[in-house]
MINUDO-970257 format. One record per residue (C-alpha): residue in one letter; chain; x negated, y, z negated. Coordinates in steps of 0.02 Angstrom, whole numbers, plus 50000, padded with zeros to 5 digits. Layout:
> a,A,X,Y,Z
...
***
This chain:
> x,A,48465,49036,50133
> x,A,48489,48946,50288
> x,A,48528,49002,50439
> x,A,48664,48915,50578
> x,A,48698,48962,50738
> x,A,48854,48863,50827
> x,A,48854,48881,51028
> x,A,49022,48865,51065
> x,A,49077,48753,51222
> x,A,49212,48818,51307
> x,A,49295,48653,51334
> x,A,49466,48637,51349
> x,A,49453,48481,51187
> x,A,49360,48599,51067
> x,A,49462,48627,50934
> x,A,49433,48726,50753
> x,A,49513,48694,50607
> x,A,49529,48839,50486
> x,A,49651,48846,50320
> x,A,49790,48752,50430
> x,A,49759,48835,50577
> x,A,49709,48771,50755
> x,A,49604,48858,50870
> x,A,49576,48796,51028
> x,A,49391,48853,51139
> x,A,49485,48921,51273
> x,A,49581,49033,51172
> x,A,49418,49116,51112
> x,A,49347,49137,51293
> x,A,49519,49220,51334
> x,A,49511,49337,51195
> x,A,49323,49386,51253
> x,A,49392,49392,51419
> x,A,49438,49559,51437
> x,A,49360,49724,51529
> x,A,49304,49784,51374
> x,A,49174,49636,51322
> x,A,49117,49615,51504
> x,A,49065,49811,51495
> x,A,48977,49799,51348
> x,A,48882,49656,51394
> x,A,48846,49724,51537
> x,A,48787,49906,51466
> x,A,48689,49802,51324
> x,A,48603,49696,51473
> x,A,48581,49848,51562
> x,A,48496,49939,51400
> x,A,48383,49770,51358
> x,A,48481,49791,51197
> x,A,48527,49613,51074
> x,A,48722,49646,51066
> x,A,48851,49579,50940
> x,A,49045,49593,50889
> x,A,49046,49571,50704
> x,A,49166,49578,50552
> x,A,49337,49578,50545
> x,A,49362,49537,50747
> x,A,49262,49375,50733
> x,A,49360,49335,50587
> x,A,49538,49370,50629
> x,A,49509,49289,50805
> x,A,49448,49128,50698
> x,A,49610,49147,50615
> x,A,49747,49194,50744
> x,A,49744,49369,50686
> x,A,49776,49537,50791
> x,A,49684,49649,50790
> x,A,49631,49797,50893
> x,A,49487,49857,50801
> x,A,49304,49791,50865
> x,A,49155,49795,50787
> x,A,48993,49803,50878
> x,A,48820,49787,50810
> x,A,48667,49813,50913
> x,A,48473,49791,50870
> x,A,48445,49960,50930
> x,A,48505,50130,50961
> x,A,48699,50105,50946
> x,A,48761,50270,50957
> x,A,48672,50264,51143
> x,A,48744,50090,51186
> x,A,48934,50185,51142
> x,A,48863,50309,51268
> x,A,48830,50203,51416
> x,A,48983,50077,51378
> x,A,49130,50256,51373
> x,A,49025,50305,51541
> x,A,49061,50166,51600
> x,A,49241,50134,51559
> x,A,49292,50291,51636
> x,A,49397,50435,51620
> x,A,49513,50304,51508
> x,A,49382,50320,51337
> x,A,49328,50426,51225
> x,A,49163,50452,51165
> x,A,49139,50513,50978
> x,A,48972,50494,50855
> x,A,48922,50542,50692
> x,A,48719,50554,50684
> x,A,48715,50559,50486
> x,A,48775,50396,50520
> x,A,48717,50326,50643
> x,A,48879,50271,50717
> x,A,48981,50305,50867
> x,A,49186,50254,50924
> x,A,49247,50238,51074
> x,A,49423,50233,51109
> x,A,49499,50149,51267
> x,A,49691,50129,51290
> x,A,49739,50067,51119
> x,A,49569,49989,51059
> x,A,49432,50040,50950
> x,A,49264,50001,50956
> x,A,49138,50046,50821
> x,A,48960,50045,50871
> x,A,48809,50038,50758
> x,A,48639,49994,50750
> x,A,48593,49844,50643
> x,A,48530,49890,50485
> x,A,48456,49847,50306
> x,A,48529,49930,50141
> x,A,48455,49986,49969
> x,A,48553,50065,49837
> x,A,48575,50179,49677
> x,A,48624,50133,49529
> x,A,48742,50278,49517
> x,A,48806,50281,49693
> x,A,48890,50182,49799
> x,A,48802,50274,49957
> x,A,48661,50177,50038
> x,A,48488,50229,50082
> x,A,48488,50128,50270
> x,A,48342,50095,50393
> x,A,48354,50002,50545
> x,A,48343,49814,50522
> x,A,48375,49643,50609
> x,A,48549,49547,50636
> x,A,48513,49438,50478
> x,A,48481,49590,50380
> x,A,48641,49673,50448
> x,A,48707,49518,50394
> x,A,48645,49492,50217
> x,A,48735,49674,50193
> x,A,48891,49636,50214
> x,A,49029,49613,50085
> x,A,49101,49431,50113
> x,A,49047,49290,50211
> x,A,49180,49273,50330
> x,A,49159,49452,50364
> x,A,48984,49404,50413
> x,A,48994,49300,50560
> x,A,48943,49375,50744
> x,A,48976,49320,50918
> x,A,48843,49367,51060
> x,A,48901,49477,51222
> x,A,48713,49466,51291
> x,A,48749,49388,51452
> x,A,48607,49240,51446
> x,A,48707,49179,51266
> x,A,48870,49234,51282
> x,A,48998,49182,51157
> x,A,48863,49119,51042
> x,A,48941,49110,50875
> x,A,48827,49164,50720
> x,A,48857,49097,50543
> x,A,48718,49123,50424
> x,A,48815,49087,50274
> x,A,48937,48949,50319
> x,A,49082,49089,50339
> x,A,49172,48973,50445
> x,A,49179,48845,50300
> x,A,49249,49003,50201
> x,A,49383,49009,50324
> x,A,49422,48824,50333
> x,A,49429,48809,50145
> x,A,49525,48978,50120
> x,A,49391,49046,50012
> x,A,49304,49212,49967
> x,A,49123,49216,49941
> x,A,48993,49329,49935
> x,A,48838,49313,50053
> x,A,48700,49338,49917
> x,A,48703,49352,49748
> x,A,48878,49424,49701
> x,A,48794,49519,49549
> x,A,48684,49628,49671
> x,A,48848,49629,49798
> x,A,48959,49710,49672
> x,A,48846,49834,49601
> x,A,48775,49893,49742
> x,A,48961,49935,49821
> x,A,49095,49912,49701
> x,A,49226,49932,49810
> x,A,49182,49760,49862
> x,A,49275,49696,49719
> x,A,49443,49775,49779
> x,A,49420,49723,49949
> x,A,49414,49520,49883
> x,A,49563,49538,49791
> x,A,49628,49652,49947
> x,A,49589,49496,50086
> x,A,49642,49356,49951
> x,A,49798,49458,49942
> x,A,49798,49481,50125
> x,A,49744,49326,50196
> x,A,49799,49210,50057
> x,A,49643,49153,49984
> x,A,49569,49110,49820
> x,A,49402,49207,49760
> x,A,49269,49065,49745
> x,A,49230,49054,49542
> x,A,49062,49098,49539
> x,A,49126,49291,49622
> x,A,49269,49302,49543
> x,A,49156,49294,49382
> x,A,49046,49430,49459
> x,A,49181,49540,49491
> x,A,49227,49518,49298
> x,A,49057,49575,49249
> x,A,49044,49717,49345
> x,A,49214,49789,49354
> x,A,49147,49938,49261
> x,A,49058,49996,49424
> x,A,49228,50030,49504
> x,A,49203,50203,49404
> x,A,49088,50282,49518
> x,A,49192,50240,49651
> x,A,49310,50368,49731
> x,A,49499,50372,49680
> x,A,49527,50414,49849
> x,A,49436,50231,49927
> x,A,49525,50149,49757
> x,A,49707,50212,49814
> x,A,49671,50147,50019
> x,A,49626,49964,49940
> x,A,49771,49974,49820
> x,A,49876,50023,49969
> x,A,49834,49890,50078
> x,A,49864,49758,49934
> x,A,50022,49851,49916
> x,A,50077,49814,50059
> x,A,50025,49633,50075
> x,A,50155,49507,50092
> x,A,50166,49456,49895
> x,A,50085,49591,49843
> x,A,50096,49520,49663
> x,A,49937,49399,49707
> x,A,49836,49554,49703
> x,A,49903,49637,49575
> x,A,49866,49470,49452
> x,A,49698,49463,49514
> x,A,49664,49636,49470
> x,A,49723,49615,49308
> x,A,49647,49441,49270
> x,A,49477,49514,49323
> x,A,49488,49677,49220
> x,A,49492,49799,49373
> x,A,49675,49844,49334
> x,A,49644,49920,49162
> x,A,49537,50033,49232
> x,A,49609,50095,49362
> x,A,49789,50083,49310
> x,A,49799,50066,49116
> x,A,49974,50090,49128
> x,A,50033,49952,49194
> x,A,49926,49823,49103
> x,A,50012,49914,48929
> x,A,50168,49838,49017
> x,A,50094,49649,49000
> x,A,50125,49543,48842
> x,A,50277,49502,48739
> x,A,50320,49541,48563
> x,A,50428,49453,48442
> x,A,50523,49514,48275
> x,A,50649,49419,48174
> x,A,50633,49272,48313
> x,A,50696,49397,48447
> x,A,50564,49402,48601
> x,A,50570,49531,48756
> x,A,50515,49474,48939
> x,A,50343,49519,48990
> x,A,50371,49673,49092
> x,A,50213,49651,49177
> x,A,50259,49495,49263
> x,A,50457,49551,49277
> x,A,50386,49711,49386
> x,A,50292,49596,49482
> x,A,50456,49483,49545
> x,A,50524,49665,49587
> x,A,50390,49713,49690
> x,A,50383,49547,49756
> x,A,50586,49561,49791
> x,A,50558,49698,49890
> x,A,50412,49654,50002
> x,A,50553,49567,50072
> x,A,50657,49676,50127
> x,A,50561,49840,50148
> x,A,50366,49903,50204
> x,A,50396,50038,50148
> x,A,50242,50097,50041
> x,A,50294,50218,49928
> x,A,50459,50131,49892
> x,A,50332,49994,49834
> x,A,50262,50097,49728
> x,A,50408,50139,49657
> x,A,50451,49978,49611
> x,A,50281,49944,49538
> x,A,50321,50093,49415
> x,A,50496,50087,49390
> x,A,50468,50031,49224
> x,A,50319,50100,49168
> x,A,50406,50208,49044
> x,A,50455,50061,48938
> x,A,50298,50036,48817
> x,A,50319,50221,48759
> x,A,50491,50195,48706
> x,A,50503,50023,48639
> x,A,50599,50013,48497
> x,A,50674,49861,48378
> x,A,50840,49854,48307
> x,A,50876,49719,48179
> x,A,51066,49714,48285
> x,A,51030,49754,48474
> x,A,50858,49677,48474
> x,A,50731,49759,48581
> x,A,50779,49916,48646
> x,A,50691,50034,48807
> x,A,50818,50173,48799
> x,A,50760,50307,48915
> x,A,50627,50234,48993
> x,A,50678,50260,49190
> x,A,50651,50474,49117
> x,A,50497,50419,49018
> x,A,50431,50350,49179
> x,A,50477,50486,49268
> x,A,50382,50615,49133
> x,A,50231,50503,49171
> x,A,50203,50500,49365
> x,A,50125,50660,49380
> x,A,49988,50631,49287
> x,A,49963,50459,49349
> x,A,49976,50534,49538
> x,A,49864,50678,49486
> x,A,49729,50559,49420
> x,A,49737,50457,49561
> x,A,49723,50587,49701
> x,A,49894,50530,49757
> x,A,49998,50652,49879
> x,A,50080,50786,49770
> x,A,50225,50837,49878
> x,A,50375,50744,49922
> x,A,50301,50592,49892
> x,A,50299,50610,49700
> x,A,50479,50664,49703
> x,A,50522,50536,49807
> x,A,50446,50393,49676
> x,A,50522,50498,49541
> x,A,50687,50512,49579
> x,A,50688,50324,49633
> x,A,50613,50281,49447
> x,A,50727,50405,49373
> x,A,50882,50342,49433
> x,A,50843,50150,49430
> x,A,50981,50127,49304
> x,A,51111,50215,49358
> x,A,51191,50094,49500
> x,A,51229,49949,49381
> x,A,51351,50061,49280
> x,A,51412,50114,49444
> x,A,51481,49931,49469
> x,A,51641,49956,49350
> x,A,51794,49961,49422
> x,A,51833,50112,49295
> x,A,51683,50213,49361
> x,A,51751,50387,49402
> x,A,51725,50461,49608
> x,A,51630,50587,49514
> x,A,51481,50482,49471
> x,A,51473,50418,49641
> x,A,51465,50583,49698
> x,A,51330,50646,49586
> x,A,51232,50468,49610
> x,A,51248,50537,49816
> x,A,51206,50706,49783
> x,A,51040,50659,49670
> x,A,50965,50525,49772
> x,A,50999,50619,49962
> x,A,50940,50513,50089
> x,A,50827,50399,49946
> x,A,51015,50290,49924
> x,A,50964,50154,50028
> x,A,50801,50135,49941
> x,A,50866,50149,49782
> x,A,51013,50018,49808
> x,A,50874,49906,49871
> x,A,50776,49936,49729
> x,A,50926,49905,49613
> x,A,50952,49739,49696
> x,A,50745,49671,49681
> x,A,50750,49740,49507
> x,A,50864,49566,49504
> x,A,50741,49454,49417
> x,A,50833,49328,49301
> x,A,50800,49132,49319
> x,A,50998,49127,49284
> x,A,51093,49116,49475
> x,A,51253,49153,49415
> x,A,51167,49296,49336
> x,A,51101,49362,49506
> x,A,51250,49327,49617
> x,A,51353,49428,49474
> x,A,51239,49568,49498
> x,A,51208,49557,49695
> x,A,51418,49572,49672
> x,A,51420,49716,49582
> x,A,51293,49830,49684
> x,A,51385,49764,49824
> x,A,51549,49852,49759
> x,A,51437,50012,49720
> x,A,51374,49996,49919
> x,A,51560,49996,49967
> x,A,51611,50147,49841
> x,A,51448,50258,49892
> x,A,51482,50222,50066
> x,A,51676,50272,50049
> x,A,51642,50429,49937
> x,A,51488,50501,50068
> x,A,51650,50478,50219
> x,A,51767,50564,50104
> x,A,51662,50709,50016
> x,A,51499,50737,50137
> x,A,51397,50747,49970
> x,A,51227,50676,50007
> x,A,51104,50829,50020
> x,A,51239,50971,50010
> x,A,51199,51126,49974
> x,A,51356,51226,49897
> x,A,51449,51328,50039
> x,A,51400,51483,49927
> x,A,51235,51530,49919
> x,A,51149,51638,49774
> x,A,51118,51800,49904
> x,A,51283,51778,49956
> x,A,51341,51786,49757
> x,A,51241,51945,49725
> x,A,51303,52015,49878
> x,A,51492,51976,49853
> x,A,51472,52044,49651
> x,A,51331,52180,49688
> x,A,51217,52087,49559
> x,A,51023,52073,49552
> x,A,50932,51883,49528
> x,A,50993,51846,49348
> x,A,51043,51689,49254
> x,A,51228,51731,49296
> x,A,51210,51708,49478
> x,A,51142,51532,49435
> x,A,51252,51464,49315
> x,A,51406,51521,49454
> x,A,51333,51444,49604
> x,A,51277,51295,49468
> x,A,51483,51290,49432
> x,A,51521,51269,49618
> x,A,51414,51139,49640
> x,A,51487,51048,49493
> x,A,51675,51061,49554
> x,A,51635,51000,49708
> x,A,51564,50845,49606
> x,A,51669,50816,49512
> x,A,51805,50835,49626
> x,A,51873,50995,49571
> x,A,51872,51067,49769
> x,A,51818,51001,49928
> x,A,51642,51024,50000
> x,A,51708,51174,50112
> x,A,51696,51360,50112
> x,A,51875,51418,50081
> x,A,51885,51319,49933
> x,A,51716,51368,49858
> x,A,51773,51545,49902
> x,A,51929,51557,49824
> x,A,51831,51422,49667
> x,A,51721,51569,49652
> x,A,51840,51753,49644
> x,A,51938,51629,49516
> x,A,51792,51608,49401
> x,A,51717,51786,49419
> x,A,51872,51853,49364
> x,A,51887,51752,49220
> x,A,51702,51809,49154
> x,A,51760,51990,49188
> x,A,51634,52000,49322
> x,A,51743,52088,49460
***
């Protein structure tokens, strides 16, 4: 292994060159510039303490990046170099540590700084938890998970802006590549969360994995078990919401991770054939819908939707020798499915779920809603079960678009547009988004001296279905007088 260190000239014809990208020297001094540097250099001076930013900083400065989250490694006591740098900041920052650590944050206006000793790792076989001593910069260095996440820059005053590179990280960045620092083997087992955060910056940044990790990754992507679903689901998030998410999700798949973590969506990859009738992968056809709409939304659990909006369809493949392949039901299959999937994953159980369920549920229903013949009354019920999740939905309708054909897709972007025009002129009409009927069920057992029965519920159920289906108005009169009608028929009064 061989160590450089690059002293970088502030001169105003230094340039970098990094995956298309052109830095220029001054712009680094500028972004080291700033109160908070010339405090900590001046705190680590003060201290006699060897201070360095590290990580993600360094890198996303090398690549145009914000960011507003600093790293700071010290060969010493960090947790006392946090101390002395909040002090002297001022009334402004917050001072926080955490001794079984060995860490400390402080927090100034809208920045974060981490502070930590440098340190040398060992590890478990069954745990992804370190044991940690104190160690030197190149062994805080050798830990880390990628090598352009391990390059440092110096704030000691005598070598300021010193850039550190002990394994050619800025090469990394230049050629858009992730690579481990040592042997990925020993990387991967040791912390197998590593192998989600490559995919999770190749997603991010747009690189490729180098070959010889990528391979690694594939070897030990058994590891991920001992990891936590909770870590698992914060990396899958964050590829999630990547740009083209879909880069991550291949790579997970190609290197194995995906069929452990999420088996059912790599049962939605392959295509079969019978009587020289094929289906479409539905593995790639979910990833041009996710893809779709990364475009038009951030919305995470939207996404999420749209990554299982079909995942009901292996369970209820079927062939028929005259309608080919058939997925009838799957948007409820899916539906059946999330819980467990959200349980097993540690996922939010509250509105979240029903959120992604009634999005996956209802998938289908706008492109029947496109007919000219469609009645006001599915409109209305369409309103009434997706609330305020419409929007999403139509937007999920319209990435769930995938077909190579265009006069396919402007057909369909046509039609949804029609069932945008009818939703919106229905919800002005009828008010029937998130209604509740004007008659309650204590009002019901008041008005007929009943207790809670099944009665009570199938007659405020009956309101809220003539109001649907356009029997009455969404008002109380007409709910009122809805209601004495039907009583008296079922010889209730």
């Amino acid at each position: 292994m061989t160590s450089l260190i690059l002293l970088l000239l502030f001169t105003s014809d230094f340039f970098l060159y990094l995956c298309g990208v052109e830095i220029e020297a001054s712009y680094i001094k500028k972004k080291l510039s700033g109160p908070i540097f010339r405090v900590i250099s001046e705190a680590a001076d003060a201290m006699g303490l060897e201070t360095y930013i590290v990580g993600g900083f360094v890198r996303d400065m090398a690549l145009h990046r914000p960011s507003k989250d600093i790293d700071v490694v010290t060969v010493g006591d960090g947790i006392a170099l946090a101390q002395e740098v909040a002090k002297r900041l001022g009334k402004k920052a917050s001072f926080a540590f955490f001794k079984t650590y060995g860490t400390a944050q402080v927090k100034y206006n809208d920045t974060e700084i981490e502070f930590v000793g440098a340190r040398k790792e060992s590890y478990t076989r069954d745990s992804r938890n370190p044991v940690v001593e104190p160690g030197t910069l190149q062994e805080d260095m050798e830990r880390r998970d990628f090598t352009i996440n391990a390059m440092a820059i110096c704030l000691n005053a005598n070598r300021f802006g010193e850039w550190i590179d002990p394994f050619d990280g800025m090469q990394d960045l230049e050629d858009c590549r992730i690579k481990t620092p040592l042997n990925p083997d020993i990387t991967f087992s040791d912390d197998p969360l590593r192998m989600l955060r490559a995919v999770r910056f190749a997603t991010q940044l747009g690189f490729f994995i180098a070959p010889d990790t990528f391979e690694a990754i594939e070897r030990n992507a058994s590891r991920i078990e001992i990891i936590s679903k909770e870590r698992i689901v914060d990396e899958l998030n964050k590829i999630i919401l990547a740009p083209r998410p879909s880069i991550g999700l291949e790579l997970l798949e190609q290197t194995g991770l995906l069929q452990l973590i999420l088996p059912e969506l790599t049962d939605l990859k392959g295509i079969e054939t019978k009587e020289g009738i094929g289906h479409k992968d539905n593995f790639s056809h979910t990833l041009a819908v996710l893809d779709n709409l990364a475009r038009t939304t951030d919305n995470l659990w939207l996404r999420w939707a749209a990554l299982f909006h079909d995942v009901g369809k292996p369970r209820v493949k079927r062939f028929d020798p005259k309608l080919g392949w058939t997925f009838h039901g799957h948007e409820y299959k899916g539906k059946k499915m999330l819980k467990s999937i959200f349980q097993r994953m540690k996922f939010p159980l509250d509105d979240r779920l029903r959120y992604v369920e009634a999005l996956v549920s209802l998938h289908m229903r706008p492109i029947a809603l496109s007919d000219e013949e469609v009645t006001d009354s599915a409109i209305r019920r369409l309103l009434f079960d997706a609330g305020d999740a419409t929007e999403e939905l139509m937007l999920l309708c319209e990435a769930d678009i995938t077909s190579k054909n265009p006069d396919k897709v402007r057909r369909f972007l046509h039609n949804f547009k029609i069932v945008r025009s009818k939703l919106k002129e229905i919800e002005e009409k009828d008010r029937v988004r998130n209604f509740q009927p004007p008659i309650d069920g204590l009002e019901i057992m008041e008005l007929f001296n009943l207790p809670p029965n099944r009665i009570v519920g199938e007659l405020k159920t009956a309101i809220k279905d003539a109001i649907l289906d356009g029997v009455i108005p969404n008002d109380y009169d007409a709910a009122h007088a809805f209601l004495m009608q039907l009583a008296k028929e079922k010889n209730i009064v």
